[in-house]
mmCIF file as Biopython writes it, N, C-alpha, C and O atoms, coordinates in Angstrom:
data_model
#
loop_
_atom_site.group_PDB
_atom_site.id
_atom_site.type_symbol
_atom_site.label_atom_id
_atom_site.label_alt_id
_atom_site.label_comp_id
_atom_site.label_asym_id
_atom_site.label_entity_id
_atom_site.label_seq_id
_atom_site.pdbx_PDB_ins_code
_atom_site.Cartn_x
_atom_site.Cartn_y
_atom_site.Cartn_z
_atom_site.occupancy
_atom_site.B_iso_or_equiv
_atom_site.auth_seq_id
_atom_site.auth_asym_id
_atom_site.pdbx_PDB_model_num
ATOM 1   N N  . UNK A ? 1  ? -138.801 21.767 86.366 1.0 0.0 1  A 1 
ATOM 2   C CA . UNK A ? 1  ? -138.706 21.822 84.925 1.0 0.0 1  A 1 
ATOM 3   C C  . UNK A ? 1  ? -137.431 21.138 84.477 1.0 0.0 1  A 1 
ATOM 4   O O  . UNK A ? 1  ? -136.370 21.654 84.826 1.0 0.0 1  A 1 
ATOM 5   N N  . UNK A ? 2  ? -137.413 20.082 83.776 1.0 0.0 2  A 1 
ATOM 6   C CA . UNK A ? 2  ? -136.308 19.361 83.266 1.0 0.0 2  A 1 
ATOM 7   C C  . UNK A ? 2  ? -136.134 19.722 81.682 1.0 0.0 2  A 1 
ATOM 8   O O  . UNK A ? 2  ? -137.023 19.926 80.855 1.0 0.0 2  A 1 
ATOM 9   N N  . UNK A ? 3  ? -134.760 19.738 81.517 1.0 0.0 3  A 1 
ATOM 10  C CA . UNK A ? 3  ? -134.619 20.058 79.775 1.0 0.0 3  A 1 
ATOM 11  C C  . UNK A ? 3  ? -134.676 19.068 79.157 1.0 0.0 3  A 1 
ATOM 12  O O  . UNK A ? 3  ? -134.027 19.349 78.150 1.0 0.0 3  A 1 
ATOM 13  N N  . UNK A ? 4  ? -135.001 18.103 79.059 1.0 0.0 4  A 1 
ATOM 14  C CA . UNK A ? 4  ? -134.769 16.485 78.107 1.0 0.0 4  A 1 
ATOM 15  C C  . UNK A ? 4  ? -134.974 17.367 76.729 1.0 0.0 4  A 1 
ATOM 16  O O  . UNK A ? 4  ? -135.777 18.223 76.358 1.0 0.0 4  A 1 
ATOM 17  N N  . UNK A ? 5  ? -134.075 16.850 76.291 1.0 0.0 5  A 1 
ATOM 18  C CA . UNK A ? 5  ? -134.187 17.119 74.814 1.0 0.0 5  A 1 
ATOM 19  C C  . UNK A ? 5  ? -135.094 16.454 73.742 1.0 0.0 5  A 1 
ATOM 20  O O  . UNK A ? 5  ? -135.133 15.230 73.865 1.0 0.0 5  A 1 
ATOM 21  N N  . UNK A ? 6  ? -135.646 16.832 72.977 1.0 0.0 6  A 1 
ATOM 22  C CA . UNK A ? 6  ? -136.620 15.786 72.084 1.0 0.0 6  A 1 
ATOM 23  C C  . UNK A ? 6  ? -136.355 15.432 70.937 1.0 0.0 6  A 1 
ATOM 24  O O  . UNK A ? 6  ? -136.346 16.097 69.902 1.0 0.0 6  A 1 
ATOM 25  N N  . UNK A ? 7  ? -136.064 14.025 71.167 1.0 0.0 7  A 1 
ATOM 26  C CA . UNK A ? 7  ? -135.719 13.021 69.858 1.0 0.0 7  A 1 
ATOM 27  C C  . UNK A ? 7  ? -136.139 13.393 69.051 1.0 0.0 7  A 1 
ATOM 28  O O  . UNK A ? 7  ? -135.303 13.603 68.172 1.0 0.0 7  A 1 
ATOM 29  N N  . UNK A ? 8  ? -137.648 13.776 68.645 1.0 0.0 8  A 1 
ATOM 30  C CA . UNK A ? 8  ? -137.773 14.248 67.080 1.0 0.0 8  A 1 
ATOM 31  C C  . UNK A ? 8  ? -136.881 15.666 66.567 1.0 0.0 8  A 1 
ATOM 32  O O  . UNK A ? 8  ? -136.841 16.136 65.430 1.0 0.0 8  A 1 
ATOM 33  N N  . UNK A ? 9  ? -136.286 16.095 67.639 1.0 0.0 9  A 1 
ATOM 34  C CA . UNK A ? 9  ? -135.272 17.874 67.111 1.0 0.0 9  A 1 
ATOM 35  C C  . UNK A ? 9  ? -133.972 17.297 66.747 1.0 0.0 9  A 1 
ATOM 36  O O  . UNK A ? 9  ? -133.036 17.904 66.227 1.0 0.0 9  A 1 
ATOM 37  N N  . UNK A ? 10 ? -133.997 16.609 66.929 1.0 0.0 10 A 1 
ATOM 38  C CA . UNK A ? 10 ? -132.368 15.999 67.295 1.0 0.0 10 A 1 
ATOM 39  C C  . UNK A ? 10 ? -131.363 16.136 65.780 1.0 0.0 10 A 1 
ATOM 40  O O  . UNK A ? 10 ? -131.761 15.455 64.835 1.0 0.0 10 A 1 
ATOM 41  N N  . UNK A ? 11 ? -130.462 16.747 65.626 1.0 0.0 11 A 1 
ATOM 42  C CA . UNK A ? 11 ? -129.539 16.773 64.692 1.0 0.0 11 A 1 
ATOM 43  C C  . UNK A ? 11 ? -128.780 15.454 64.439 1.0 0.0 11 A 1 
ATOM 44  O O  . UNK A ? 11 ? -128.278 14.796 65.350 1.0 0.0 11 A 1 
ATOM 45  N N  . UNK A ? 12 ? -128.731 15.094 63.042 1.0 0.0 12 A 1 
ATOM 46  C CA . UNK A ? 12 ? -128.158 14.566 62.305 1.0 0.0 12 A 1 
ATOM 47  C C  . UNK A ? 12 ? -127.119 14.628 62.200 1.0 0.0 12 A 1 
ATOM 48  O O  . UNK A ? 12 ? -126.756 15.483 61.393 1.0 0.0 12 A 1 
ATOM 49  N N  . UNK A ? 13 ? -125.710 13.604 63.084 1.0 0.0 13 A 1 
ATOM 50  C CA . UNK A ? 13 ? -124.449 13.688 63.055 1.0 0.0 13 A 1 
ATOM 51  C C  . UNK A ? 13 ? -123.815 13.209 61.551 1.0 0.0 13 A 1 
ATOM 52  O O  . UNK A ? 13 ? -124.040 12.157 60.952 1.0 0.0 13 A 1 
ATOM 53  N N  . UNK A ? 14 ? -123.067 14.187 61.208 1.0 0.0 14 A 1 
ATOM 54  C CA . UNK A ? 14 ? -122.595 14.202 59.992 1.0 0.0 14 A 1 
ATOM 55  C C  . UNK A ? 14 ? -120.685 13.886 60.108 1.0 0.0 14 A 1 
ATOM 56  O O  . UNK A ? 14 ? -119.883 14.216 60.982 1.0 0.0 14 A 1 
ATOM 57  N N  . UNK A ? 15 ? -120.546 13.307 59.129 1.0 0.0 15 A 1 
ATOM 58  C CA . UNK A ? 15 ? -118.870 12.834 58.947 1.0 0.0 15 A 1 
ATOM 59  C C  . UNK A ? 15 ? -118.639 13.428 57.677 1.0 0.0 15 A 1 
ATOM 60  O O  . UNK A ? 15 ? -119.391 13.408 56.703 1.0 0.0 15 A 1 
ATOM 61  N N  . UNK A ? 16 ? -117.100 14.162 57.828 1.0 0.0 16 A 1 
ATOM 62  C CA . UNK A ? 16 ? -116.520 14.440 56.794 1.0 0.0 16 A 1 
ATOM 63  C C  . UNK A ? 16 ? -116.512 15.902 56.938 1.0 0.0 16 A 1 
ATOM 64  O O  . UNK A ? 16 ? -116.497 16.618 57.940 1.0 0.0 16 A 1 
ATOM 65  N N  . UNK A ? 17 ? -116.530 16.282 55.092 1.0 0.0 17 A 1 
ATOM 66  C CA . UNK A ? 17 ? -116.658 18.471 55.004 1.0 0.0 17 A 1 
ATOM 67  C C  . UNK A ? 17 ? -118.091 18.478 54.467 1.0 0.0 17 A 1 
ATOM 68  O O  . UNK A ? 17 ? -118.706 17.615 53.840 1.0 0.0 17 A 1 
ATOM 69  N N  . UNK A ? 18 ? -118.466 19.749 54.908 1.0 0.0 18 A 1 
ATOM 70  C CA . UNK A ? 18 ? -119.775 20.018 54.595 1.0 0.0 18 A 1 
ATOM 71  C C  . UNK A ? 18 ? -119.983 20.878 53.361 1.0 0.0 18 A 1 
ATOM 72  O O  . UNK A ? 18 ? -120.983 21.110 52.681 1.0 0.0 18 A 1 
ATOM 73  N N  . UNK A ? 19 ? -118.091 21.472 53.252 1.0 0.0 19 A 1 
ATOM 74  C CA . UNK A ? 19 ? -118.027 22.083 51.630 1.0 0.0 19 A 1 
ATOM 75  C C  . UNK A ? 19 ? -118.219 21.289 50.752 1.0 0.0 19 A 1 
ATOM 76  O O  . UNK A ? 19 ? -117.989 20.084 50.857 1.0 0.0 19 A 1 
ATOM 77  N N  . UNK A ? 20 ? -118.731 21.927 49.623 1.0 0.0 20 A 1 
ATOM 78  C CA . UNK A ? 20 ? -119.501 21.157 48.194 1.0 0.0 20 A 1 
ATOM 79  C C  . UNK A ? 20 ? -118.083 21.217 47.968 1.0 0.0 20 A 1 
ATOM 80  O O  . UNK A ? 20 ? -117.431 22.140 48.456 1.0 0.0 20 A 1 
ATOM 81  N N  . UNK A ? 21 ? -117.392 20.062 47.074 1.0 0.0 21 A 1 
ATOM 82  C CA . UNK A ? 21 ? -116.349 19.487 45.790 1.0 0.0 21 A 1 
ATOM 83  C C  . UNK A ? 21 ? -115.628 21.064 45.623 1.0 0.0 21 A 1 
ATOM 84  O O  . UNK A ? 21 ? -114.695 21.554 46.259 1.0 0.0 21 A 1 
ATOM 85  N N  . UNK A ? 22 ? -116.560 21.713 44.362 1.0 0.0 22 A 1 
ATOM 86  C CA . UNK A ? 22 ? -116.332 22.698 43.663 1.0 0.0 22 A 1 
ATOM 87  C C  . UNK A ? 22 ? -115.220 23.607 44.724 1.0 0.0 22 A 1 
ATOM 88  O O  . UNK A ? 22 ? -114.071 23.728 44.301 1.0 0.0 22 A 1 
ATOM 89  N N  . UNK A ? 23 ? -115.559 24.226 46.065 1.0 0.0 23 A 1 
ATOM 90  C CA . UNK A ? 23 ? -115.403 25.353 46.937 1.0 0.0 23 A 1 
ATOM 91  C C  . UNK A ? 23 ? -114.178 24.503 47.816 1.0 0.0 23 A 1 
ATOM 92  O O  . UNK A ? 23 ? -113.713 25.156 48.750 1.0 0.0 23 A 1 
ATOM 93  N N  . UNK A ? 24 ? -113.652 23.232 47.635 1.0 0.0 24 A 1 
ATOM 94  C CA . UNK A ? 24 ? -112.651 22.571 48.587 1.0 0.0 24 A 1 
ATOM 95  C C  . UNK A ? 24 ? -111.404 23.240 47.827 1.0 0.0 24 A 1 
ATOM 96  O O  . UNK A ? 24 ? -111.142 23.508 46.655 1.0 0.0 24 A 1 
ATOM 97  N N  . UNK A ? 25 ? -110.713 23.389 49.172 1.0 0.0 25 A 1 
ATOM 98  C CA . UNK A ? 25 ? -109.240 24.205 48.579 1.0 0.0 25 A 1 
ATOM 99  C C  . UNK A ? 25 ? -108.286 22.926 48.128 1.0 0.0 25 A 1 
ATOM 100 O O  . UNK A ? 25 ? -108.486 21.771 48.504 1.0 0.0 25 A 1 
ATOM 101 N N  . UNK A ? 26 ? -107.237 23.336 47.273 1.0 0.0 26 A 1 
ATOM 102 C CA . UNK A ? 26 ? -106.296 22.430 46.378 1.0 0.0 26 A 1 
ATOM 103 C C  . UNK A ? 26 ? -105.811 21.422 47.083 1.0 0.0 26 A 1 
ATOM 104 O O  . UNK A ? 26 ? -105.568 20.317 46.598 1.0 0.0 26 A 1 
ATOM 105 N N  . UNK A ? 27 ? -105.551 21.895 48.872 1.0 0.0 27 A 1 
ATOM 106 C CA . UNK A ? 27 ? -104.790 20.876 49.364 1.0 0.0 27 A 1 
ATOM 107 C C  . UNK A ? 27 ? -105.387 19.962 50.047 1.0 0.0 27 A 1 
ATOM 108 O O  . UNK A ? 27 ? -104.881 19.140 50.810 1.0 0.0 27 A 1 
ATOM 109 N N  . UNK A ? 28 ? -106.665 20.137 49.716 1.0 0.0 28 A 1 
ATOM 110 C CA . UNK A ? 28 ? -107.888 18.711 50.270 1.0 0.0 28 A 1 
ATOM 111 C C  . UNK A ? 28 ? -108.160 17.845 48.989 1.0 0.0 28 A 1 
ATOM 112 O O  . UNK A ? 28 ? -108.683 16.731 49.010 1.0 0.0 28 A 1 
ATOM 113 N N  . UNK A ? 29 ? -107.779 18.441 47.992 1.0 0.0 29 A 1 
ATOM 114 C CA . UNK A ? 29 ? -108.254 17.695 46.882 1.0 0.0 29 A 1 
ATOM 115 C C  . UNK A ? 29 ? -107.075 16.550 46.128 1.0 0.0 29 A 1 
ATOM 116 O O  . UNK A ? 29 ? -107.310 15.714 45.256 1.0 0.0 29 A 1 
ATOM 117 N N  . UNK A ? 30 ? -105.706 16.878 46.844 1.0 0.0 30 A 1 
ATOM 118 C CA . UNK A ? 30 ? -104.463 16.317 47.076 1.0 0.0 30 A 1 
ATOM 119 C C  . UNK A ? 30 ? -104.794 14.984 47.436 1.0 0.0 30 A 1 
ATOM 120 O O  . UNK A ? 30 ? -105.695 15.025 48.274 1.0 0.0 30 A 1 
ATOM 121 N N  . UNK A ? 31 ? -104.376 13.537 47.104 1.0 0.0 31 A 1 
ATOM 122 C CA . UNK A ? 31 ? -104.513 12.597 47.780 1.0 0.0 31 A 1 
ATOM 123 C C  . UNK A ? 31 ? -102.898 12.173 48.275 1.0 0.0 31 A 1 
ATOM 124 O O  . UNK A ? 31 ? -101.883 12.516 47.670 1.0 0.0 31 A 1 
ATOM 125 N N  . UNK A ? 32 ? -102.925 11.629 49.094 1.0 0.0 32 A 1 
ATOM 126 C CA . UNK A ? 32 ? -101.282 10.898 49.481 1.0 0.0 32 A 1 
ATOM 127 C C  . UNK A ? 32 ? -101.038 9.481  49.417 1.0 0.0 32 A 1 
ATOM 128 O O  . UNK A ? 32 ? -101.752 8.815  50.167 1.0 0.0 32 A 1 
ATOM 129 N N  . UNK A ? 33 ? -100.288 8.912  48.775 1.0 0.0 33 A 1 
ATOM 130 C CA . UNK A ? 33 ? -99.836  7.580  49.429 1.0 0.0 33 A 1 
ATOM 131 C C  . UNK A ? 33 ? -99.751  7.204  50.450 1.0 0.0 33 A 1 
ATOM 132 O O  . UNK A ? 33 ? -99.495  8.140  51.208 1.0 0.0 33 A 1 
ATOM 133 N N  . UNK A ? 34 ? -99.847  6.030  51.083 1.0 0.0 34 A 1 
ATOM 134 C CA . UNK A ? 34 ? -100.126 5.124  51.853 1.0 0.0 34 A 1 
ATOM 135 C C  . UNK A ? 34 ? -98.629  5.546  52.707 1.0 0.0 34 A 1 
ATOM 136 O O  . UNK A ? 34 ? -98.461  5.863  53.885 1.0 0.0 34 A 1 
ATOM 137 N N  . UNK A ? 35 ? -97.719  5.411  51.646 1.0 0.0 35 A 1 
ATOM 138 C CA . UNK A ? 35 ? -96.248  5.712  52.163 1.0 0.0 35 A 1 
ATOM 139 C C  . UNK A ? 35 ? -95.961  6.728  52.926 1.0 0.0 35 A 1 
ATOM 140 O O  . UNK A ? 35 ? -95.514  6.622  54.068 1.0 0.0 35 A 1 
ATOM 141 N N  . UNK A ? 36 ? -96.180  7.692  52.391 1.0 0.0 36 A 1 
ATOM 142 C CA . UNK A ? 36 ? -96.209  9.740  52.335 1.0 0.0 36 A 1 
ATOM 143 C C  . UNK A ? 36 ? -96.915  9.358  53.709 1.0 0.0 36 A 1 
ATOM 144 O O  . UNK A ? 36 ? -96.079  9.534  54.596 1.0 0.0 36 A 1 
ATOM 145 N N  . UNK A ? 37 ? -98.009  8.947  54.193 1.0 0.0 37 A 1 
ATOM 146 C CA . UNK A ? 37 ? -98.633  8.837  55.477 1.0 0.0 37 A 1 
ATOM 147 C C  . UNK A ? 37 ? -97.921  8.836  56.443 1.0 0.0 37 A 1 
ATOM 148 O O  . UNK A ? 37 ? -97.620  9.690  57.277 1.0 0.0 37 A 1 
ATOM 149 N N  . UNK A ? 38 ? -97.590  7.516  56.235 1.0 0.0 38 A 1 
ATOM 150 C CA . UNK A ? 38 ? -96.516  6.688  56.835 1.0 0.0 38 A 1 
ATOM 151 C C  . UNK A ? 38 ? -95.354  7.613  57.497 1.0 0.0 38 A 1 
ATOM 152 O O  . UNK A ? 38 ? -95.327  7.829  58.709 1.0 0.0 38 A 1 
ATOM 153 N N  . UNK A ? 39 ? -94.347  8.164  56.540 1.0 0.0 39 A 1 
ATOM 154 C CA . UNK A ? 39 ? -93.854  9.130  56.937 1.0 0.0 39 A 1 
ATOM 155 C C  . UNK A ? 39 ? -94.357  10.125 57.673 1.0 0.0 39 A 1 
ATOM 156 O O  . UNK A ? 39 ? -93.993  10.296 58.836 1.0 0.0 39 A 1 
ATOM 157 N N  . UNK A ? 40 ? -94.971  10.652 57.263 1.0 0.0 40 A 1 
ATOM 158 C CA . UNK A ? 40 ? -95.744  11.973 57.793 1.0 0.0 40 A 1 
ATOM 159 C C  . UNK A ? 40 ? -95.992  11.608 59.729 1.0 0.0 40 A 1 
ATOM 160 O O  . UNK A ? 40 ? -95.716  12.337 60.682 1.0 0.0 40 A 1 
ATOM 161 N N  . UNK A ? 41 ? -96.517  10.409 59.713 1.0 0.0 41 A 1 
ATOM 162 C CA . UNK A ? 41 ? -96.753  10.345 61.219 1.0 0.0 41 A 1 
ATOM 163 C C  . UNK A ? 41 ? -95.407  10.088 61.746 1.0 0.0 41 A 1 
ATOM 164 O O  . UNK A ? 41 ? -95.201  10.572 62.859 1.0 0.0 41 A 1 
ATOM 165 N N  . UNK A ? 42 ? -94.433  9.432  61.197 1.0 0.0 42 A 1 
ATOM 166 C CA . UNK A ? 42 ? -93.419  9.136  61.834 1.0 0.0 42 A 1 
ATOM 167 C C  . UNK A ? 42 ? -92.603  10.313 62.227 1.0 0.0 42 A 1 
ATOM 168 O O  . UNK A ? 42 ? -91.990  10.363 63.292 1.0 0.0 42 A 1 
ATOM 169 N N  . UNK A ? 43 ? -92.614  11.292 61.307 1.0 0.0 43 A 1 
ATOM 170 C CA . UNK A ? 43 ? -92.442  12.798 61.381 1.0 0.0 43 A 1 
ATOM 171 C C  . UNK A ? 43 ? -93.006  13.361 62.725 1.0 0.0 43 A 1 
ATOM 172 O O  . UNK A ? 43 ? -92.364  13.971 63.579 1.0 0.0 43 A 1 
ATOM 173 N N  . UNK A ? 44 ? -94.436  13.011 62.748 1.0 0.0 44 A 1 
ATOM 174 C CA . UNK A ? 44 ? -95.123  14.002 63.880 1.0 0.0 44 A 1 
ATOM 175 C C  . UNK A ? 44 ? -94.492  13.294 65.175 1.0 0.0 44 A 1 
ATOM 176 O O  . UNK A ? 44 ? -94.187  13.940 66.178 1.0 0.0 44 A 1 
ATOM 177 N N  . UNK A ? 45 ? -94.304  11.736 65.048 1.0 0.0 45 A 1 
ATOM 178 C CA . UNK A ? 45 ? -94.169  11.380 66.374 1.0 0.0 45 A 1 
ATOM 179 C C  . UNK A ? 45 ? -92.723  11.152 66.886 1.0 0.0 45 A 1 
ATOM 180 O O  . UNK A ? 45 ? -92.323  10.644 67.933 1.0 0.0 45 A 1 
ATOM 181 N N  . UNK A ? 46 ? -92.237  11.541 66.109 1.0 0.0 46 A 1 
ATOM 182 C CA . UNK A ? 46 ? -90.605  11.674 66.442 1.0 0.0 46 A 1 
ATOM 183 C C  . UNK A ? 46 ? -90.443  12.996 66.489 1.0 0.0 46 A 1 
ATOM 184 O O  . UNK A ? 46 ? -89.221  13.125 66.572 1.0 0.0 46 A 1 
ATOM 185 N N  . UNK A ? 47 ? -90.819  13.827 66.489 1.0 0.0 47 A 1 
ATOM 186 C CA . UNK A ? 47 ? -90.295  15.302 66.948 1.0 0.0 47 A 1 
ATOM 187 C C  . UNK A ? 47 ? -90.873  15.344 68.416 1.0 0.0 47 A 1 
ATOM 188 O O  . UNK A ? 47 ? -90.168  15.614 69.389 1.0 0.0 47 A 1 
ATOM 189 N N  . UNK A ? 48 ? -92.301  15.036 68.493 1.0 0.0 48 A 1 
ATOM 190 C CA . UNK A ? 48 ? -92.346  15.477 69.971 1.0 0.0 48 A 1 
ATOM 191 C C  . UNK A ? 48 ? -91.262  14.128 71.129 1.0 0.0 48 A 1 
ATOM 192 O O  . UNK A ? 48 ? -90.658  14.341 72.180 1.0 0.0 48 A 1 
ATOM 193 N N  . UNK A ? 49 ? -91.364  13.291 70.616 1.0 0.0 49 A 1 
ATOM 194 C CA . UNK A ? 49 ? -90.827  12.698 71.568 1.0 0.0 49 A 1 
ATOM 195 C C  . UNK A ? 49 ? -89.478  12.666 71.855 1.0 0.0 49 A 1 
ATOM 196 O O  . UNK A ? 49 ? -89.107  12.241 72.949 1.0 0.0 49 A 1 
ATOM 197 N N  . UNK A ? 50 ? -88.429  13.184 70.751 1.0 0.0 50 A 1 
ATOM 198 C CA . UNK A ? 50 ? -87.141  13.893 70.490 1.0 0.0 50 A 1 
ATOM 199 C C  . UNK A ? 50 ? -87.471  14.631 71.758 1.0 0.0 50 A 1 
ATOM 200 O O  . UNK A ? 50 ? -87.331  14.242 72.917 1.0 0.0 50 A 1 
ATOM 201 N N  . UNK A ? 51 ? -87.969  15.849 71.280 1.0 0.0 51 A 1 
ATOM 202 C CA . UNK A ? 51 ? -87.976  17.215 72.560 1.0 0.0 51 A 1 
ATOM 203 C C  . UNK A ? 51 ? -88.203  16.417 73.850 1.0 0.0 51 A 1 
ATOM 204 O O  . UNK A ? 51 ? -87.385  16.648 74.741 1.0 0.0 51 A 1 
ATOM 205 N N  . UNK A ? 52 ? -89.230  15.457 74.131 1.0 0.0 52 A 1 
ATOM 206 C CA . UNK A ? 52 ? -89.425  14.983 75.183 1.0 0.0 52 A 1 
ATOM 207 C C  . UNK A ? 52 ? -88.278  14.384 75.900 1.0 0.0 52 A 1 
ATOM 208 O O  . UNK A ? 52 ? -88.058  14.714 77.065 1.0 0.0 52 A 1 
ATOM 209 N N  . UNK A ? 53 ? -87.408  13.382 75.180 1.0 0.0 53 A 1 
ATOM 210 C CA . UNK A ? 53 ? -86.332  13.076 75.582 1.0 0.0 53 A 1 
ATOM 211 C C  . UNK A ? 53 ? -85.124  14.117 76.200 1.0 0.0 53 A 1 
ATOM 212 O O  . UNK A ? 53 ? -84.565  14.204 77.294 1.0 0.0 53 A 1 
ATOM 213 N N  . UNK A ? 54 ? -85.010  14.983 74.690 1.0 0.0 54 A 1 
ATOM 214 C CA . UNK A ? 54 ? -84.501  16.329 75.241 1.0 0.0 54 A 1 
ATOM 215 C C  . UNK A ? 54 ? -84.710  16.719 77.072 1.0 0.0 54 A 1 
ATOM 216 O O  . UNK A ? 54 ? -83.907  16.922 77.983 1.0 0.0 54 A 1 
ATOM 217 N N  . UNK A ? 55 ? -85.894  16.691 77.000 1.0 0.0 55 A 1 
ATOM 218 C CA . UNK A ? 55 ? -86.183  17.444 78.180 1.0 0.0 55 A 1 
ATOM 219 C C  . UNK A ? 55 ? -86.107  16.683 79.134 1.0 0.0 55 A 1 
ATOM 220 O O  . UNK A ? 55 ? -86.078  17.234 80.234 1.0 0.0 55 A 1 
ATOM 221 N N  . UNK A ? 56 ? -86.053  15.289 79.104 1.0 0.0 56 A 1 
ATOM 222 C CA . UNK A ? 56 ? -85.805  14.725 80.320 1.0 0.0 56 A 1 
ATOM 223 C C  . UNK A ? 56 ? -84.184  14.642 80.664 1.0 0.0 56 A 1 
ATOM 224 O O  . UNK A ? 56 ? -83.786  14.658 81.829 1.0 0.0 56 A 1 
ATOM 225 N N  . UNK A ? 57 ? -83.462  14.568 79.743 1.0 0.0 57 A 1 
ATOM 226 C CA . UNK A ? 57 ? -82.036  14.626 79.733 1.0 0.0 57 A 1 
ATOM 227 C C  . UNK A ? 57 ? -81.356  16.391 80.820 1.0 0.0 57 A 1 
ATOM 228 O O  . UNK A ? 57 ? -80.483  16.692 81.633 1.0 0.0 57 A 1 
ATOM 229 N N  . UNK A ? 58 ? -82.218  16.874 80.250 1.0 0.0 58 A 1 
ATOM 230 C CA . UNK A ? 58 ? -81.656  18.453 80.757 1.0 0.0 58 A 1 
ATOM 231 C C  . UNK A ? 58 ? -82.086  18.305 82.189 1.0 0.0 58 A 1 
ATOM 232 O O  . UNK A ? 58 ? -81.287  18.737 83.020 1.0 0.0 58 A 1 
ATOM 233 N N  . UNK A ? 59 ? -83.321  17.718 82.675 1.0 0.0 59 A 1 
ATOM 234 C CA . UNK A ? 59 ? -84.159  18.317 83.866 1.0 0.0 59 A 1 
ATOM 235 C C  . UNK A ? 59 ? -83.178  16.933 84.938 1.0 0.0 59 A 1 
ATOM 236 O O  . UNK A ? 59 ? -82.747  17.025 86.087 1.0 0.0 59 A 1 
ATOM 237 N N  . UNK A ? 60 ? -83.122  15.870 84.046 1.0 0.0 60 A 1 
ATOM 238 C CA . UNK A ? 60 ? -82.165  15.065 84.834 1.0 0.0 60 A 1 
ATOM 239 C C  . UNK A ? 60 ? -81.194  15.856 85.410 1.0 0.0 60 A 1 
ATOM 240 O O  . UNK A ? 60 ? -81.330  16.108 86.607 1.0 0.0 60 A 1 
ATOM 241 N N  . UNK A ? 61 ? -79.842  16.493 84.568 1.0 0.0 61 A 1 
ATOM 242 C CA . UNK A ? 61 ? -78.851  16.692 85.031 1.0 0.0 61 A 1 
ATOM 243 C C  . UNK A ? 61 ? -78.977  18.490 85.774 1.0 0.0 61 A 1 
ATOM 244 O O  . UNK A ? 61 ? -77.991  19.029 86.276 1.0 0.0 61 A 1 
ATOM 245 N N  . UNK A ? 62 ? -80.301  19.147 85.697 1.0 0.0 62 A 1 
ATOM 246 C CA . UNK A ? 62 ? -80.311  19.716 87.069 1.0 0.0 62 A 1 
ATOM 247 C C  . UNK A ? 62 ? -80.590  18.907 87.740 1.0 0.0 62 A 1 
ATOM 248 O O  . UNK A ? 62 ? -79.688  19.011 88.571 1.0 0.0 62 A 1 
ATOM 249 N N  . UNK A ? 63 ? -81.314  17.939 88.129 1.0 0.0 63 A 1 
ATOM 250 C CA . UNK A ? 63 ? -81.777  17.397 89.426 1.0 0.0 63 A 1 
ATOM 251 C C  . UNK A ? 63 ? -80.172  16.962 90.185 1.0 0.0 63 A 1 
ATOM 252 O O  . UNK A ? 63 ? -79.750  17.138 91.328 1.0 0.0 63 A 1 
ATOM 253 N N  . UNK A ? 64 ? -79.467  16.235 88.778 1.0 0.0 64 A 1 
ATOM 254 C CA . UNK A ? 64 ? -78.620  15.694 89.470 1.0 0.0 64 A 1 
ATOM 255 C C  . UNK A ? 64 ? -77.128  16.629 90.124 1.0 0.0 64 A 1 
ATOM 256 O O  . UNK A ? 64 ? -76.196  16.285 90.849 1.0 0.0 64 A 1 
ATOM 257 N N  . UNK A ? 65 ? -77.448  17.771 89.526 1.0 0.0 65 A 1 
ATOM 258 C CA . UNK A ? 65 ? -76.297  19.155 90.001 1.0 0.0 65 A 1 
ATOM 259 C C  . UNK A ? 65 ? -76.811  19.386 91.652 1.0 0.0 65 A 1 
ATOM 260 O O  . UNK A ? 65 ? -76.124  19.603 92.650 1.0 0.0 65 A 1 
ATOM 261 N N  . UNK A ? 66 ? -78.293  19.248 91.503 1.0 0.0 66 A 1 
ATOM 262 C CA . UNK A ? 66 ? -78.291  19.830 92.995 1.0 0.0 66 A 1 
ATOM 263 C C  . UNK A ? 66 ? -77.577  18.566 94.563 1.0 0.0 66 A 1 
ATOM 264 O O  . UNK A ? 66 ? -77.558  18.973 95.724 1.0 0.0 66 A 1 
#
């Protein structure tokens, strides 16, 4: 017994929210500048890689104590 699934059941991949307009909370309905983006990622990707650095700096100078 094989499960093949059958093309005619098959769900309809959907993009986006499936909430109606009306029921979206305030801060989806917010748009941002192009800029504000911009920032925003530069934000996300400079903190982790800060700590990352961080952490290679520290784990260096145990390695290098021992």
């Amino acid at each position: 017994m094989s499960s093949t699934p059958d093309p005619s059941r098959a769900v309809p991949r959907v993009r986006g929210l499936r909430v109606p307009r009306q029921a979206r909370p305030e801060t989806l309905k917010r748009r941002m500048p192009l800029m504000e983006h911009i920032r925003e990622l530069r934000n996300r990707l400079l903190r982790p890689c800060s700590g990352l650095g961080l952490g290679m700096v520290v784990g260096w100078i145990f390695f290098a104590s021992t």
